[in-house]
C-alpha positions as CSV (number, residue, x, y, z in Angstrom):
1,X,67.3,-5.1,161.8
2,X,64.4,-3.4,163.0
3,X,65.7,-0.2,162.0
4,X,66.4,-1.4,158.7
5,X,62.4,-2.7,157.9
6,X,61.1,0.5,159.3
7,X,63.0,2.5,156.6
8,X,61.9,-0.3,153.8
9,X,58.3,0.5,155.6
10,X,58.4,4.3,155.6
11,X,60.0,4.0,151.6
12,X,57.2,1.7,149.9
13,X,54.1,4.0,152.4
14,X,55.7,7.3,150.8
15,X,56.0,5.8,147.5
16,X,52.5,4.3,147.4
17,X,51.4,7.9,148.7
18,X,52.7,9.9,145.6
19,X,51.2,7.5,143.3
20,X,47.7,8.2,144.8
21,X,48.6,12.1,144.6
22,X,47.3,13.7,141.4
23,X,49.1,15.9,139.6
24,X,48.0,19.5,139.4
25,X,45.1,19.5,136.8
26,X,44.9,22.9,134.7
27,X,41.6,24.6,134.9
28,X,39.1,23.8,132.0
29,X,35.7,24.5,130.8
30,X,33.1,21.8,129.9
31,X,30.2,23.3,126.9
32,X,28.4,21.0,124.5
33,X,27.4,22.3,121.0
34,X,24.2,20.9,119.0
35,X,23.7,21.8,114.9
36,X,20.3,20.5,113.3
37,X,19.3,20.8,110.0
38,X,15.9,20.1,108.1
39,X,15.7,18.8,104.6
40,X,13.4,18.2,101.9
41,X,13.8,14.5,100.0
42,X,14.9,14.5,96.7
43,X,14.8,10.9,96.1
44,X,11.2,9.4,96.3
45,X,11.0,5.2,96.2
46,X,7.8,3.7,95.4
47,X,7.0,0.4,95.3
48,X,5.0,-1.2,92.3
49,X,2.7,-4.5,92.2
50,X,2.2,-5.7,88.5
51,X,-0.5,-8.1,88.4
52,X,-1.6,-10.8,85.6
53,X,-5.6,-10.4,85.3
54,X,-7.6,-11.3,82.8
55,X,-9.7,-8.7,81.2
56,X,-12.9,-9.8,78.1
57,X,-10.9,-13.4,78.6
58,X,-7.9,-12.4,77.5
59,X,-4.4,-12.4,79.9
60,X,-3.3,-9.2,80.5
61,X,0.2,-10.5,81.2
62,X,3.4,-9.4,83.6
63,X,5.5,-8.6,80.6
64,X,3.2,-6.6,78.7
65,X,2.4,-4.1,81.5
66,X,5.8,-4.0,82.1
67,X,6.5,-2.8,78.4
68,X,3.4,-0.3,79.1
69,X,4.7,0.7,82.6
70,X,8.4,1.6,81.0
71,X,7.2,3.5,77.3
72,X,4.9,6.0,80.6
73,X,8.2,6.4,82.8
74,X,9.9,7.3,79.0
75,X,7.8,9.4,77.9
76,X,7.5,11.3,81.5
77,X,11.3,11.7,81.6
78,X,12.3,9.0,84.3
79,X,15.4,7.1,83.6
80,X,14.3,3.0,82.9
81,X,17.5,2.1,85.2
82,X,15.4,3.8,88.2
83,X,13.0,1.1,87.7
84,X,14.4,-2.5,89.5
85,X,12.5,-5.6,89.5
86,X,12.4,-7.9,93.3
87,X,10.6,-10.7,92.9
88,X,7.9,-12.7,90.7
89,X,5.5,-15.6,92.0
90,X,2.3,-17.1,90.9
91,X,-1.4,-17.4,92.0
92,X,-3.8,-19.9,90.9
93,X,-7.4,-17.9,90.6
94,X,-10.5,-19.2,89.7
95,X,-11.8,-17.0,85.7
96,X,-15.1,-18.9,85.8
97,X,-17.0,-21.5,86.9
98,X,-15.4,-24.7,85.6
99,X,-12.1,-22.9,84.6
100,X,-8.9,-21.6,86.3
101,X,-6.1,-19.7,85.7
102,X,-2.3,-19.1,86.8
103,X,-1.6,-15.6,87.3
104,X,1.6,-14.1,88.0
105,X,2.7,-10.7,90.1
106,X,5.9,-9.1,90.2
107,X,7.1,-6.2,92.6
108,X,9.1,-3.6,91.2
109,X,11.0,-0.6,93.4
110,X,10.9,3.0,91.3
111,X,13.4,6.0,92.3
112,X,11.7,9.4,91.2
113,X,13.3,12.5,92.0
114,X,10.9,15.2,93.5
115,X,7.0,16.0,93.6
116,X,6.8,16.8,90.0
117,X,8.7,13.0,88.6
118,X,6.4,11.9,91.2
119,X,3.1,13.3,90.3
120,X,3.9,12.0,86.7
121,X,4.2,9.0,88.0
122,X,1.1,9.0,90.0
123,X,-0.9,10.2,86.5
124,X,0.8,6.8,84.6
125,X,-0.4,4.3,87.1
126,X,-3.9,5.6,87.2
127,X,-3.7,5.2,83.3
128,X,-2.0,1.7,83.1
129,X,-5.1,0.6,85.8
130,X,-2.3,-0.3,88.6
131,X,-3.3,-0.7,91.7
132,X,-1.1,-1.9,94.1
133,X,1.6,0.7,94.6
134,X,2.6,2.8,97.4
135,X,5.6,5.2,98.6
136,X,7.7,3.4,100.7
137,X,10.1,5.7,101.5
138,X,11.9,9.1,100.8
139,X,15.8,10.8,101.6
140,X,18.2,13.1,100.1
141,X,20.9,12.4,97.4
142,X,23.8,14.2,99.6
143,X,22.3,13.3,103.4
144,X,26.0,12.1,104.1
145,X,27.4,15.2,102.8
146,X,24.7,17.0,104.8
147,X,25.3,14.6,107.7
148,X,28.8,15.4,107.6
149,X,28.7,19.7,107.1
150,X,26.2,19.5,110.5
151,X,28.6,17.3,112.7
152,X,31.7,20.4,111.6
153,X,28.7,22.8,112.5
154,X,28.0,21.0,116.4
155,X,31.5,21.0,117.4
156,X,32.4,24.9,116.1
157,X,29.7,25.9,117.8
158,X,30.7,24.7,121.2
159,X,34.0,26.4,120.2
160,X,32.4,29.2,120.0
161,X,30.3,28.7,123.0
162,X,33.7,28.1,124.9
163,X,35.4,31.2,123.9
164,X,32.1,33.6,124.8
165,X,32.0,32.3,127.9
166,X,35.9,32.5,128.9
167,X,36.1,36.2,127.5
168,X,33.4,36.8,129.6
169,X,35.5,36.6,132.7
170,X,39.1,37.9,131.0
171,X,40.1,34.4,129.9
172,X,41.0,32.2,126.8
173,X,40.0,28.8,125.5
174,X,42.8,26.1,125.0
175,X,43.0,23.3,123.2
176,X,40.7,20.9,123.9
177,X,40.8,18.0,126.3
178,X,38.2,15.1,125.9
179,X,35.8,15.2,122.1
180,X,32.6,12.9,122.9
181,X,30.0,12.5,120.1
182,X,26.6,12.6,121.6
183,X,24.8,12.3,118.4
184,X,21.7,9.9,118.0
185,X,23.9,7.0,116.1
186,X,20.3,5.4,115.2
187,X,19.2,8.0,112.9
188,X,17.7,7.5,109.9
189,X,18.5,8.5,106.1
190,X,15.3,8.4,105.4
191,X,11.3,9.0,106.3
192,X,8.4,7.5,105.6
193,X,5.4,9.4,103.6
194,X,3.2,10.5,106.5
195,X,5.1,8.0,108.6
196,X,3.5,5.5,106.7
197,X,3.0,3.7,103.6
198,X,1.0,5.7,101.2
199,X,-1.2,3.7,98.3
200,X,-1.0,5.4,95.4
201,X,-4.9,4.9,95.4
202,X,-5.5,7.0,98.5
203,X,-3.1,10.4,97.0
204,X,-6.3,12.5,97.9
205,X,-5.3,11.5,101.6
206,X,-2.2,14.0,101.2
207,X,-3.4,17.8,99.6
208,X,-5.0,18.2,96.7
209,X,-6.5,21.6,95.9
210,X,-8.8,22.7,93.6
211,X,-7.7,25.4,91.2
212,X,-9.9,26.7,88.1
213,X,-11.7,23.5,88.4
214,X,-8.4,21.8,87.6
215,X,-7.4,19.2,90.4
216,X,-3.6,19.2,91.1
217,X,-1.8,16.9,93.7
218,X,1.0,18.3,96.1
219,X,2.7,14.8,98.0
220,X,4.0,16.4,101.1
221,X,7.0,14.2,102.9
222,X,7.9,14.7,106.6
223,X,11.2,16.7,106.1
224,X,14.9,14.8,107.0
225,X,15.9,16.4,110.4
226,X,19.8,15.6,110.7
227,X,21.4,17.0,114.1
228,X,24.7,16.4,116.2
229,X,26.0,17.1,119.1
230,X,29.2,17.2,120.5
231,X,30.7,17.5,124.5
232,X,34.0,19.2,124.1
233,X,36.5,19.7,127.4
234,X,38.9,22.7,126.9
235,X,42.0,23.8,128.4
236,X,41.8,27.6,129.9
237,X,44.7,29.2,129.1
């Protein structure tokens, strides 16, 4: 009996020992590969306070420097449908001493496409006397196309990386063992002007040079910087 539960003993010892042996692991190499790529916004958003005031005691009203504001983004070659409305509310503001008046605002956003749609635009509001607006924000039509090109760019490169290395010393890459994306998944598909609201009041705050006594505005946004980067484990052949 004795003899029989040390062989049951010896049988479930050896079998818990091969499970804890590992099989043999083929040699690898471990490289990481980065891609980063810089680009210019070509989609501007700017957003636009129309106010009610009352100007030789007459109402200037929402709706009439909204007709004003859209014949300016016409006739400067802006699409209307760029130009969405967010909300309208009401004031109640004292026009003299006995009398006082409701007055309305309503905040519109405005897509322009480029310095030279928004320099236009800049021109119109000065015209139409508006004075709350400001850039909000600015990104690229094809940032996930961009996104996408520079994520195939990280992990080729630590292809590449990996066969340099391995030919190095007479060897060859394999396939590859373990893919991990390292890439920043809070980045942004967009950027602030100057990393921060703008008014349209203070565009002398960005570069403005003088040129045969002609004044002409250059906005200058903070460019996109996209990047990836990938940890790739290969095989060595």
């Amino acid at each position: 009996m004795k003899k029989i539960a040390f062989i049951i003993t010896l049988i479930i010892s050896t079998s818990l020992i091969a499970q804890t042996v590992k099989p043999f692991e083929k040699p690898y190499i471990e490289v990481t590969g980065k891609a980063e790529k810089e680009i210019v916004p070509d989609e501007i958003y700017i957003d636009i306070c129309l106010e009610e005031r009352m100007e030789k005691g007459k109402k200037i009203t929402i709706e009439q420097q909204e007709s004003e504001l859209k014949t300016a983004l016409k006739n400067a070659g802006i699409p209307i449908e760029n130009l969405s409305i967010g909300d309208i509310n009401a004031v109640i503001v004292k026009t003299g001493w006995w009398r006082k008046n409701v007055l309305s605002k309503a905040n519109y956003e405005l897509k322009v496409n480029g310095a030279l749609q928004l320099k236009k635009v800049f021109e119109a509001i000065e015209k139409l006397k508006i004075t709350n607006a400001y850039i909000n924000r600015a990104t690229h039509s094809k940032i996930e196309e961009i996104r996408r090109e520079i994520r195939i760019k990280a992990i080729k490169q630590a292809k590449l990386k990996a066969d340099d290395l391995l030919t190095a010393i007479g060897e060859k890459t394999g396939k590859p063992i373990v893919i991990n994306d390292l890439t920043n998944k809070q980045q942004q598909n967009y950027v602030l002007a100057n990393h921060s609201n703008r008014s349209i009041n203070k565009i002398s705050s960005y570069e403005i040079e003088e040129q045969s006594y002609k004044k002409r505005s250059a906005v200058q946004f903070q460019k996109i910087k996209i990047t990836a980067t990938f940890y790739v484990k290969f095989e060595i052949k």
